[in-house]
C-alpha positions as CSV (number, residue, x, y, z in Angstrom):
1,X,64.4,22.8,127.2
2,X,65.8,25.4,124.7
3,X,64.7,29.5,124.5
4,X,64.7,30.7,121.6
5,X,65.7,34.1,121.8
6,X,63.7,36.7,120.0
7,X,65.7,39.4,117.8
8,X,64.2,42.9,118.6
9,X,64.3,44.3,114.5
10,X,65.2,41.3,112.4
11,X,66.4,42.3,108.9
12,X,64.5,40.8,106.1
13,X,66.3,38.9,103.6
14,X,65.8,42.1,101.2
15,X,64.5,45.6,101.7
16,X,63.5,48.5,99.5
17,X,64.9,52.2,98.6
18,X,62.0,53.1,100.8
19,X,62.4,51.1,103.9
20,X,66.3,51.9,104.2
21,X,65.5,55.6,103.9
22,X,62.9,55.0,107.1
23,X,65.4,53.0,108.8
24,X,67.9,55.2,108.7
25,X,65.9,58.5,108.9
26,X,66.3,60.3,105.5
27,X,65.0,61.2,102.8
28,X,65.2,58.9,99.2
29,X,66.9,61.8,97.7
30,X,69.7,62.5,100.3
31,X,70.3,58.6,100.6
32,X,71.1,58.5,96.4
33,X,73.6,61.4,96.8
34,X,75.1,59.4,99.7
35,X,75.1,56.1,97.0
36,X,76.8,58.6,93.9
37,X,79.3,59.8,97.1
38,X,80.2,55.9,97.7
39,X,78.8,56.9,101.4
40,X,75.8,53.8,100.9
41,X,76.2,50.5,98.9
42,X,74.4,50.8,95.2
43,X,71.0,49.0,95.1
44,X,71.1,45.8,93.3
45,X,68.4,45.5,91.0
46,X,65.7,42.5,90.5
47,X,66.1,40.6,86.9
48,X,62.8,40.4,86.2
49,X,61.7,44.4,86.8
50,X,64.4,46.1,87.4
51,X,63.5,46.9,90.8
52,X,66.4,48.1,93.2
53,X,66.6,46.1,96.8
54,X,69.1,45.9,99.5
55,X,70.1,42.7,100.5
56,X,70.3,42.0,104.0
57,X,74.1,42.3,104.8
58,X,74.2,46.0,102.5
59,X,71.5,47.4,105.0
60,X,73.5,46.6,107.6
61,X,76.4,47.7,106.4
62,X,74.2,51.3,105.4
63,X,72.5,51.2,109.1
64,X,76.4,50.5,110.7
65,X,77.6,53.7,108.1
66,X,74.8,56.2,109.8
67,X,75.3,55.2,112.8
68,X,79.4,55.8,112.7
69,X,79.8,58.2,110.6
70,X,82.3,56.2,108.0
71,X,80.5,55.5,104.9
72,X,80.8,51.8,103.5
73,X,83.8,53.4,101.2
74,X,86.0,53.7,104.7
75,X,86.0,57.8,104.0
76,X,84.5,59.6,106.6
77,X,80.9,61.2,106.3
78,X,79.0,63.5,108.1
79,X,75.1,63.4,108.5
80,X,72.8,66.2,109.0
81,X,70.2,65.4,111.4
82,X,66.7,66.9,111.5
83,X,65.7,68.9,114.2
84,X,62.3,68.9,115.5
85,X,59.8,71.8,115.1
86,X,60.1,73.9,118.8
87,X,56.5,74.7,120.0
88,X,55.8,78.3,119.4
89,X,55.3,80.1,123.0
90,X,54.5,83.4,122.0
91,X,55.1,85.9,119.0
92,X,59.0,85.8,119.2
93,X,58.8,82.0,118.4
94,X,57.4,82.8,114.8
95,X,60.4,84.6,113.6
96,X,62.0,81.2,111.8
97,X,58.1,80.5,110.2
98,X,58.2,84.1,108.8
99,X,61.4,84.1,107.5
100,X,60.6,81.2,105.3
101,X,57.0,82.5,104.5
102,X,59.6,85.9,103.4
103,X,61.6,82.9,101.3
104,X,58.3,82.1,99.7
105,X,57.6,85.5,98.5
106,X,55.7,86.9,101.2
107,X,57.5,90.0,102.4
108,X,55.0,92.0,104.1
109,X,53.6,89.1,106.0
110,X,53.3,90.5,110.0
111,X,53.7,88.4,113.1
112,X,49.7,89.2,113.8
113,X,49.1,87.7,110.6
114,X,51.1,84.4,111.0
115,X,49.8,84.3,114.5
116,X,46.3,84.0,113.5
117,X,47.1,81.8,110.7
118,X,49.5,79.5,112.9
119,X,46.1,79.2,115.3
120,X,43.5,78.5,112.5
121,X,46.0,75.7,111.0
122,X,46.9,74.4,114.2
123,X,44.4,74.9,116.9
124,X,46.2,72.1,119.4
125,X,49.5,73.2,118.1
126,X,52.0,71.5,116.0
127,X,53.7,69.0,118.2
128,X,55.0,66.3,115.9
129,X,54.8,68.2,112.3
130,X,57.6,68.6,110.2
131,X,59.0,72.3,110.2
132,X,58.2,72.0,106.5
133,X,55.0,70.7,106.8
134,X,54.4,73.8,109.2
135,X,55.6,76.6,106.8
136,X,53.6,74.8,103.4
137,X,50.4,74.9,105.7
138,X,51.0,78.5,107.1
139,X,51.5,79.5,103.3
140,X,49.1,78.0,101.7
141,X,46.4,79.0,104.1
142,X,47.4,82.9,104.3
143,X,47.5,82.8,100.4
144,X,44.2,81.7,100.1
145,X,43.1,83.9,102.4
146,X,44.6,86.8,101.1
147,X,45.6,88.2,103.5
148,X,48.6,88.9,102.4
């Protein structure tokens, strides 16, 4: 009697721009400057729309790049990764959220006002959201407001 054993993330036989970029946790445009750098493989395209795909072997020669640090070009590469939003604790932990609602324009935004703000946008907080997604909501909702 024979077990077949059960690969834990098989690689399809091809795989979209997309699902390489979510495989190897960046963004579509950071992942073509790495293809112009030499960093990733090219996409192939399909003949019938033009369509670019990965074959199989190419994303695991991308996924092997990431994870090393040596693009598929043998130079050496380095990757910047994200870094999770830190829960706010207290009116010291907004100083990063202002200074990139001061980025967007809003110089005389105070920590009252981004404190309220921060607690109407997020009311369980913001465990899990993208620092960006954080600052657009902040900034949207205080210029709607206008508060500021």
């Amino acid at each position: 009697m024979s077990v077949a054993m059960k690969i834990e993330n098989p690689l399809k036989a091809v795989a979209s721009v997309s699902e390489v970029c979510r495989k190897i946790g960046m963004s579509r445009s950071q992942f073509y400057l790495h293809v112009e750098r030499g960093t990733f493989h090219a996409p192939l395209r399909l003949s019938s729309n033009q369509r670019p795909y990965f074959t199989a072997s190419m994303v695991e020669d991308i996924l092997k790049a990431r994870e090393t640090g040596i693009g598929v070009n043998n130079e050496y590469v380095l990757f910047y990764e994200r870094r999770p939003m830190q829960e706010p604790t207290g009116a010291k932990d907004h100083s990063m959220l202002i200074q990139g609602l001061k980025g967007l324009g809003l110089t005389g935004v105070t920590t009252n006002e981004v404190e309220a703000a921060f607690a109407v946008c997020f009311p369980k907080g913001s465990q899990g959201t993208k620092e960006s997604d954080v600052l657009r909501t902040v900034f949207r909702h205080l210029k709607r407001s206008g508060d500021v």
